[in-house]
N, C-alpha and C positions, 0 to 999 in steps of 0.2 A: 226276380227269382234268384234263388240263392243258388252260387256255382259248386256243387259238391267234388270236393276232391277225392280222390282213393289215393287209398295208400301204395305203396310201388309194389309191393311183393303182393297183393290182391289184383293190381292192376295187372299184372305180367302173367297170372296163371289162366295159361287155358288158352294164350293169343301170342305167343312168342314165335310161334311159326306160322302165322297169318304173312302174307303176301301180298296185301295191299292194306292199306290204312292212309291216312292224314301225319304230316307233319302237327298240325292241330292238336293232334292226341298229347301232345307233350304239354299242353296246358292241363291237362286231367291228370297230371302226375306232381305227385308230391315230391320236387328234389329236392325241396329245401330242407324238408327232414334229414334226408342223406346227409348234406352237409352239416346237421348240426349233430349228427349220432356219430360221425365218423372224426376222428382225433387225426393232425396232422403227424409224420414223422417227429419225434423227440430227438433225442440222443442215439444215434446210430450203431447198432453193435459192430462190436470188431471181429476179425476170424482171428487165425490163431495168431500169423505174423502180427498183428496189431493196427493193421491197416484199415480204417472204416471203408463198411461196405456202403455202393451207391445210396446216394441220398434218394428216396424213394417217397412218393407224395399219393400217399394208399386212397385218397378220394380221388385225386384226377384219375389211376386204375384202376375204382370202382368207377369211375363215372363213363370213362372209353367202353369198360365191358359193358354196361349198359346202353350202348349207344344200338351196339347189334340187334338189341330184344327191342326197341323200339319198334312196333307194326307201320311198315309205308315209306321208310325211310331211304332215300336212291344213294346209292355210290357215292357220288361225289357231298350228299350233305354228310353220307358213314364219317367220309372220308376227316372232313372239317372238325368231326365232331372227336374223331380219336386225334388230331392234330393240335385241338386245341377246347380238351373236354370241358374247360371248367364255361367255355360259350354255350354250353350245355344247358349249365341254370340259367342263364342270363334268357337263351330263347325261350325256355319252359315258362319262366314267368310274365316274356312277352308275351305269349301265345294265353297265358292264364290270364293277365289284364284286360288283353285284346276281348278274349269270352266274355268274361264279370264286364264290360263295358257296354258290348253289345247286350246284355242281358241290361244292365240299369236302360241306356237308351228306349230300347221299345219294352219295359217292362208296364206298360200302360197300351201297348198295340195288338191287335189281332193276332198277329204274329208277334209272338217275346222271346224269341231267341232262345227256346226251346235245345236243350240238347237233348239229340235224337238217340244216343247211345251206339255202342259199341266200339270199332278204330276209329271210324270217318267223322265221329264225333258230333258233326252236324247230316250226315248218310241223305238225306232223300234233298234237304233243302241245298246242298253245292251241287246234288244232280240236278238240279231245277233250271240253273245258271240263269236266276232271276236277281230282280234288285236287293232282294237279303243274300244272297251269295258275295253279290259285287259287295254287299257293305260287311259281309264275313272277310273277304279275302284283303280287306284294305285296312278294317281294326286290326286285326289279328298282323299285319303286314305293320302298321303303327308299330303296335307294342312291342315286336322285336326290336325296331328303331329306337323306342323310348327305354327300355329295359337294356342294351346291349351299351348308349352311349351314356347312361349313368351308372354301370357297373364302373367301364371305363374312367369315369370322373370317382366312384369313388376306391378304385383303385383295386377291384374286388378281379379285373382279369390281368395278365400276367403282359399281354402284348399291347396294351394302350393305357393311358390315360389322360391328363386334360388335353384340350384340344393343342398341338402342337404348332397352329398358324397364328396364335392369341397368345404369344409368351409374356408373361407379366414383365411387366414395367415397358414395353414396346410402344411405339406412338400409334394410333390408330388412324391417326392422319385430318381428324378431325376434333381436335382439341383436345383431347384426353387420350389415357394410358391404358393396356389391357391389362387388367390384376385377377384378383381371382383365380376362379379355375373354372374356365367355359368350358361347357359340355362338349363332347368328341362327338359332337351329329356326323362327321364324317365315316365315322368306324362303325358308328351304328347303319347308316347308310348301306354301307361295302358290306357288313356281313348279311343285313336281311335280304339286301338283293341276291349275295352267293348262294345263301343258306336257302327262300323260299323259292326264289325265281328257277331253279335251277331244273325244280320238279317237273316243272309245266315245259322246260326243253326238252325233256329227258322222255317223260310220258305219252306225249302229246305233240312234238313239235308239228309247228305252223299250223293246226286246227284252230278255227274259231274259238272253240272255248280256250284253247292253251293262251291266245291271243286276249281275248277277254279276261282272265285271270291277272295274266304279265300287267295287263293295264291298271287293273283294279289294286295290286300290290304296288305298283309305283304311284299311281294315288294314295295311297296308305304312306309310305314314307314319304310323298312332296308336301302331303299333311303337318310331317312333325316340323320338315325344313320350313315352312312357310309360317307356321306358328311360334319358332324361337324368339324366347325374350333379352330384351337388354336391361340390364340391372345396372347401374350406377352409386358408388360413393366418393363421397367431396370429403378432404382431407385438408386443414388448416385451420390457422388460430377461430374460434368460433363460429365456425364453419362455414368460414369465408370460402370456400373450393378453390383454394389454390392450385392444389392436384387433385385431378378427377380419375378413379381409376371405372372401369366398367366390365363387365364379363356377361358371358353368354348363358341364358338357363333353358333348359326344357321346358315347354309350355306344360302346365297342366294335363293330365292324361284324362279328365273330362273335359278340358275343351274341345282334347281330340273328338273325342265321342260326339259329342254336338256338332262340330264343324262337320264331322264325316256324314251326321245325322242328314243335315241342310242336303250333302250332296246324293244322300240317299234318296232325297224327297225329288230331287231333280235328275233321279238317273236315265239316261237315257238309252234307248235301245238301237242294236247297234247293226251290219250287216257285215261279212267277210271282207266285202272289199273297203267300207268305208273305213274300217280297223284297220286295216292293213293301210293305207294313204296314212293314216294318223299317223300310226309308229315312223314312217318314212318323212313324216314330217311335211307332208304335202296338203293337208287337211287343217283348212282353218274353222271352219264351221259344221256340227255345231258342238261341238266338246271340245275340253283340252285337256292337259294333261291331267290335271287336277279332277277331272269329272270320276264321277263312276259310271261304267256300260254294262248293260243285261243283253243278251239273248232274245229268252223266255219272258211271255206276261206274268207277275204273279197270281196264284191261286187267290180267294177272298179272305181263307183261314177260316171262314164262320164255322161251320163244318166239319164232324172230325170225320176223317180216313184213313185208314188203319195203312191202308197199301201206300199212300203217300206218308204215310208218319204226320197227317198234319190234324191235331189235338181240338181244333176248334175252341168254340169261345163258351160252349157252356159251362156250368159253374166259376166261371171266371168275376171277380169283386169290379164292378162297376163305380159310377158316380152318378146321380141321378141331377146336380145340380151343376155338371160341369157341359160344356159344348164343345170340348178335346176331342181328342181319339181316346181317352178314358171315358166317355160319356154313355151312358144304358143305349142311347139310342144305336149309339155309332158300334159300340165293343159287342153288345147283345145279337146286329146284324137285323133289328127287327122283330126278334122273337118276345122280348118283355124281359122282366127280371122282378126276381121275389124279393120282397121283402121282409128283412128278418130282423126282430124289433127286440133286443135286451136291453134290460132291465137292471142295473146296479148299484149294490146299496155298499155305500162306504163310510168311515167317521169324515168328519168336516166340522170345522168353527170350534177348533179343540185349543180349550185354556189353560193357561199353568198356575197354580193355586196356591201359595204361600202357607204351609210349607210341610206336605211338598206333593203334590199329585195334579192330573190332569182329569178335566171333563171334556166329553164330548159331544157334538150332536150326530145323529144318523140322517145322511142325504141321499135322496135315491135318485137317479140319473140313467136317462135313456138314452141308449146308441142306437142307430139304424145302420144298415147294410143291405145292401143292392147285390143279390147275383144274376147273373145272366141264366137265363132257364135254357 
């Protein structure tokens, strides 16, 4: 399912004095327009003494005044976000990957990560605090990881950039030298845990759900830490590797998706006290930090219910030859699916003819398609 963006000035009318919303929401906004419509300070004008006035950076003060109209947003992330606005894009495009991720992931399941509309962005399914919330709150928790420590690396915010513990030409202690420029996973780290974690202290503290969230986002970022790559090259006369330099890269943001997917399929359900032993570190069995926890059973999805927002499976495209969770049997719930049988006639077996035209012949070709009734 394709993730539709709005534009910012459509997005904002009509919900700037809304009083609750999602951090989430700032995946459904378009900032990176902003930054490409808005021009940085040039040449500073002078007053009359001749003295330039402050150097002024009119996108990071459009991007602060924007930070207030955002719906759902608590004090302390306002705070981050006028302190150091241009973190701004950086989360908006984690939270926009995190989505389109989860949307590729189950775009073949009962449930496809569906956006429910409005602030809450996903509205009935994070009420649910079932195994798609846990795997909402962990993507979406990824991508500010993954988005935040490669603005960092490529140098796009103001207070980081390559990892600082990897200085190039340093020994690494095992044979080789750090070069490059490794990813800052640290800073991406530190900000998505300030920035989302912060919510669930603020709204919610020590509830089961605020607890199950907290878990479900530090799953999301030990995701990207646990998936860093090492990259290596060998410098010397024909490429004897005399000197080996190495650097750190960010794994793929679809392997995230998959890995997180695995842990989606294995989540498990949790109780107040057993969460609580976990964070305290007393709890060995059976999750760990890496897991994703539910609550809630989920619903089946086959079904639509308007009150739950959940769409069900009819007219949904099937696979009639597959045994997935794509498959008529499985997507359809039982019901059957129609068969819709076109018919298309196109050129084919077309010659070049000296000199100078083409023939051709007309081939007709049938497509099938499978929907669930």
């Amino acid at each position: 399912m394709e993730l539709f963006v709005w534009s910012l000035q459509l997005a904002f009318i009509g919900i700037v004095t809304a009083s609750s919303g999602s951090w989430m929401y700032l995946g459904l906004v378009d900032y990176q327009s902003i930054r490409s419509s808005d021009r940085l300070a040039g040449d500073q004008p002078s007053v009359d003494d001749g003295s330039p006035t402050p150097l002024v950076d009119p996108l990071a003060v459009r991007l602060s005044e924007l930070c207030s109209a955002v719906p759902g947003l608590v004090a302390e992330q306002l705070d981050l976000c006028h302190r150091n606005p241009y973190a701004l894009l950086a989360i908006s495009e984690g939270a926009r990957r995190g989505i389109v991720e989860c949307q590729e992931q189950f775009r073949n399941e009962r449930w496809n990560c569906t956006l429910e509309g409005g602030i809450n962005v996903f509205d009935m399914t994070l009420q649910r605090a079932s195994r798609e919330a846990a795997f909402i709150f962990a993507v979406t928790s990824a991508g500010v990881v993954h988005s935040v420590s490669r603005a960092c690396s490529a140098g796009n915010l103001t207070d980081c950039g390559c990892d600082p513990n990897k200085p190039t030409g340093h020994k690494s202690g095992r044979g080789w030298k750090w070069g490059g420029c490794s990813a800052n996973i640290a800073q991406g780290l530190d900000v998505a845990k300030e920035f989302i974690d912060v919510a669930e202290r603020e709204s919610e503290k020590n509830t089961l759900r605020s607890l199950m969230n907290l878990h479900n986002n530090q799953a999301g970022r030990i995701a990207i830490r646990k998936n860093m790559r090492l990259r290596c090259r060998c410098h010397g006369i024909s490429g004897s590797c005399e000197v080996k330099t190495c650097w750190m890269l960010l794994p793929n943001f679809e392997d995230i998706g998959g890995f997180l997917k695995e842990k989606y399929e294995n989540s498990i359900q949790i109780s107040a006290e057993g969460l609580k032993k976990q964070r305290r570190g007393k709890r060995r069995v059976p999750y760990s930090r890496d897991s994703l926890v539910h609550i809630h059973e989920s619903p089946d999805f086959c079904d639509r219910n308007a009150k739950k927002k959940i769409l069900g499976t009819t007219g949904r495209v099937c696979n009639k030859h597959s045994k997935g969770s794509d498959s008529c049997d499985y997507l359809c719930c039982g019901r059957g699916a129609r068969r819709i049988v076109k018919r298309i006639t196109e050129r084919c077996d077309c010659q070049f003819h000296w000199c100078c035209y083409v023939t051709c012949k007309l081939c007709e070709s049938r497509t099938e398609t499978y929907i669930c009734k």
